[in-house]
C-alpha positions as CSV (number, residue, x, y, z in Angstrom):
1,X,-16.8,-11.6,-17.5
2,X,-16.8,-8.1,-15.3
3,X,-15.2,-9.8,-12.9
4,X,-12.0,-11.2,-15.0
5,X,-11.6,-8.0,-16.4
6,X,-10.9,-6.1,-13.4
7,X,-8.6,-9.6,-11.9
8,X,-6.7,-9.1,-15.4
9,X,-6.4,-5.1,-15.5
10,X,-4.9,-5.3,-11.1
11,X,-2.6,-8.3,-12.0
12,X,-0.9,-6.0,-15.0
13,X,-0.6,-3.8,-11.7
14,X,0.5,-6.1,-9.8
15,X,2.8,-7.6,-12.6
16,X,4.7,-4.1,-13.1
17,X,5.4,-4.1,-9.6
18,X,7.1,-7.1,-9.7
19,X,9.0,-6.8,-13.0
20,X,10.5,-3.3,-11.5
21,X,12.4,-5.5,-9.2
22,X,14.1,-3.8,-6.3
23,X,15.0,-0.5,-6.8
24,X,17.4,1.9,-5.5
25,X,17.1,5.2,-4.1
26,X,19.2,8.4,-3.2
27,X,19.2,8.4,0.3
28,X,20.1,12.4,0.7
29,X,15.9,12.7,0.4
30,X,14.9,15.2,3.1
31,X,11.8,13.0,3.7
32,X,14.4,10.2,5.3
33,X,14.7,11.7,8.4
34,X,13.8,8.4,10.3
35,X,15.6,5.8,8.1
36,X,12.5,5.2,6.0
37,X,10.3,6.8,3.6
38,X,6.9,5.1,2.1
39,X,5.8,6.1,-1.5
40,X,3.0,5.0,-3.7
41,X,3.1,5.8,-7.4
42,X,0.1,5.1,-8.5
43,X,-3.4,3.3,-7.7
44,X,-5.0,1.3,-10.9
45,X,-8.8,1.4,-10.9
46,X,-11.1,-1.2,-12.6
47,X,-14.6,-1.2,-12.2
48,X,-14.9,-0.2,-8.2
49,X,-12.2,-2.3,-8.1
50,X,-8.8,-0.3,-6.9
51,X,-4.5,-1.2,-6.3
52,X,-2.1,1.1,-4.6
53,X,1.6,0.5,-4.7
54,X,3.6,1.4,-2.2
55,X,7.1,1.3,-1.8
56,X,9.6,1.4,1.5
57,X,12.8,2.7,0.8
58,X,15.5,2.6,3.6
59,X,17.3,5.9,4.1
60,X,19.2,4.7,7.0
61,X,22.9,3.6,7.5
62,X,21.8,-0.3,8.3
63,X,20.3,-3.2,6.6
64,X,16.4,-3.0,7.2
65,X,15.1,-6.3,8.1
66,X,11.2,-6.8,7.0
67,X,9.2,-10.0,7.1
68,X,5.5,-9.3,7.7
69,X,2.7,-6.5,6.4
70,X,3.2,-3.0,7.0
71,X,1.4,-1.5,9.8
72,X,-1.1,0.9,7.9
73,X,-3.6,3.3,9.7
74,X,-6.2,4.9,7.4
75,X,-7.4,8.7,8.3
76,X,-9.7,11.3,6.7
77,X,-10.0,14.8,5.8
78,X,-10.4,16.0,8.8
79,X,-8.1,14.5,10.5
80,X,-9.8,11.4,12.0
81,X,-8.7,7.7,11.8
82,X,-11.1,5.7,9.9
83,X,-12.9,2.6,11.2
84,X,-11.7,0.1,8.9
85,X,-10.2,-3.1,9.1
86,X,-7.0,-3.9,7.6
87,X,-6.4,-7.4,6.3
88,X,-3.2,-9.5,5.7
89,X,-3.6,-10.4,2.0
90,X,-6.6,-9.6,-0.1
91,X,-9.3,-10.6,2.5
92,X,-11.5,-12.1,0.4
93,X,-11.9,-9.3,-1.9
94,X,-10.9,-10.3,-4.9
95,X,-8.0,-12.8,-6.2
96,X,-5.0,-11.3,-7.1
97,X,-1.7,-13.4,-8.2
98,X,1.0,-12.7,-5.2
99,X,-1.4,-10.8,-3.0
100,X,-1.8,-13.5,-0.3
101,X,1.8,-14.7,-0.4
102,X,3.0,-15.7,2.7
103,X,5.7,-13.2,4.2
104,X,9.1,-14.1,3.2
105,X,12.2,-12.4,5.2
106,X,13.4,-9.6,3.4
107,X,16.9,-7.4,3.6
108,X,16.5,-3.8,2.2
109,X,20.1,-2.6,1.8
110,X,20.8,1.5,2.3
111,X,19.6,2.9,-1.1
112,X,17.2,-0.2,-2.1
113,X,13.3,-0.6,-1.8
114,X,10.7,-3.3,-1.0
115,X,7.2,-3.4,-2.1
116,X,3.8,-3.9,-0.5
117,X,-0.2,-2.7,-2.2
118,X,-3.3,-2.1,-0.9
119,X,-6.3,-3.6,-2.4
120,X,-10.4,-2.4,-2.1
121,X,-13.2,-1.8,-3.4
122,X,-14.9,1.6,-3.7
123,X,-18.9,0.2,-3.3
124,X,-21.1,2.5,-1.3
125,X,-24.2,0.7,-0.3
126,X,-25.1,2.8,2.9
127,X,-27.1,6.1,3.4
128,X,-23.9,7.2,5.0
129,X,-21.6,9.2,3.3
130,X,-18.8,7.2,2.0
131,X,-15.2,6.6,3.9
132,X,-11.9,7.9,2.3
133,X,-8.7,8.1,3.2
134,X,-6.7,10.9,2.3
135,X,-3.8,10.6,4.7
136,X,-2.4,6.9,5.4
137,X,0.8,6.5,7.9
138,X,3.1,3.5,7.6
139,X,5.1,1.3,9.8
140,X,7.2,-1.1,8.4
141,X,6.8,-3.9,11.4
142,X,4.3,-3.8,14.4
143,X,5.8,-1.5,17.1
144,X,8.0,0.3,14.6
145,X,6.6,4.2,14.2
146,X,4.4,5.2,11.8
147,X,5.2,7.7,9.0
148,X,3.2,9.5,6.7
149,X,2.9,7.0,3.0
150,X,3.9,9.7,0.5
151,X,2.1,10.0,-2.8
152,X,4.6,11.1,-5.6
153,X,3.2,10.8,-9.2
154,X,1.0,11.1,-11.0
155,X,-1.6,12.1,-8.6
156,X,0.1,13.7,-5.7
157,X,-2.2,13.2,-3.5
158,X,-3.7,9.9,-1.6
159,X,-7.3,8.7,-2.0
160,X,-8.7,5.9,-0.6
161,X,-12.3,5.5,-1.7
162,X,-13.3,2.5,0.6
163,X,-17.2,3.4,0.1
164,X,-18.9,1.8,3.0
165,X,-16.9,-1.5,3.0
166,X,-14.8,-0.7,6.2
167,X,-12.0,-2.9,4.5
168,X,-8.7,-2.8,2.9
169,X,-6.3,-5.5,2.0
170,X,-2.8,-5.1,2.7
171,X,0.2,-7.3,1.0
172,X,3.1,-8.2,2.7
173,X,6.1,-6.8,1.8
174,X,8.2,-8.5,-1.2
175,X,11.2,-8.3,-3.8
């Protein structure tokens, strides 16, 4: 029954971001410099269970053309990448509805958005102190450059509480 709850409370998650549907942005935001800016909103926690939206929005003059994951590195306080593998899809974490759908091509016109999440889990079963994130840079394709993934409500800030897991899933990107 633990388990259901917390597959119920990140599919509501996971529902609202796909109810929003794609939505459209100003592109005079000074973060745009580079034709792209990544956002999360928010990150729904359920029993060590935890989902991160994240949002691309193209700020360019040109259709962006996505069909894949984004590229995410992970880094700590201090400045340091973290050792964690990123997976395509939930990795066997938990079971999500949409999470390991297969990447579909995607257009993001000037002004619209596209989705992705991040999915973990925060369990610390090590002596070692436990690994979080709180700085993540984005690319939206392999090769592409990384950005920083902005965090603008209601937190303000990223943190990703992997505990010693070393993993975080990673959907692909989606209308």
């Amino acid at each position: 029954m633990r388990h259901g709850g917390e597959v119920l409370a990140a599919a509501a998650v996971l529902a609202g971001l796909v109810a929003s549907g794609p939505a459209v942005r100003a592109s005079a935001d000074p973060g745009c410099a580079a034709g792209v800016l990544f956002t999360s909103n928010y990150t729904e926690a359920a029993s060590g269970l935890r989902v991160m939206s994240v949002e691309v929005a193209n700020c360019g003059a040109e259709a962006l053309q996505l069909n894949g994951y984004p590229q995410v590195s992970l880094f700590g306080g201090d400045g340091r990448p973290l050792d964690v593998a990123i997976l395509e899809g939930t990795g066997g974490i938990t079971v999500l509805d949409g999470f390991n759908d297969p990447p579909q091509p995607i257009t993001v016109r000037p002004g619209e958005t596209a989705g992705s999440a991040f999915v973990w889990r925060n369990t610390n079963t090590s002596l070692e102190p436990p690994q979080i994130a709180t700085h993540v840079e984005l690319a939206t394709a392999p090769g592409a450059v990384q950005q920083p993934l902005v965090a603008v409500s209601p937190q303000r800030s990223i943190h990703i509480d992997l505990g010693s897991t070393g993993r975080m899933g990673v959907r692909a990107w989606y209308r």
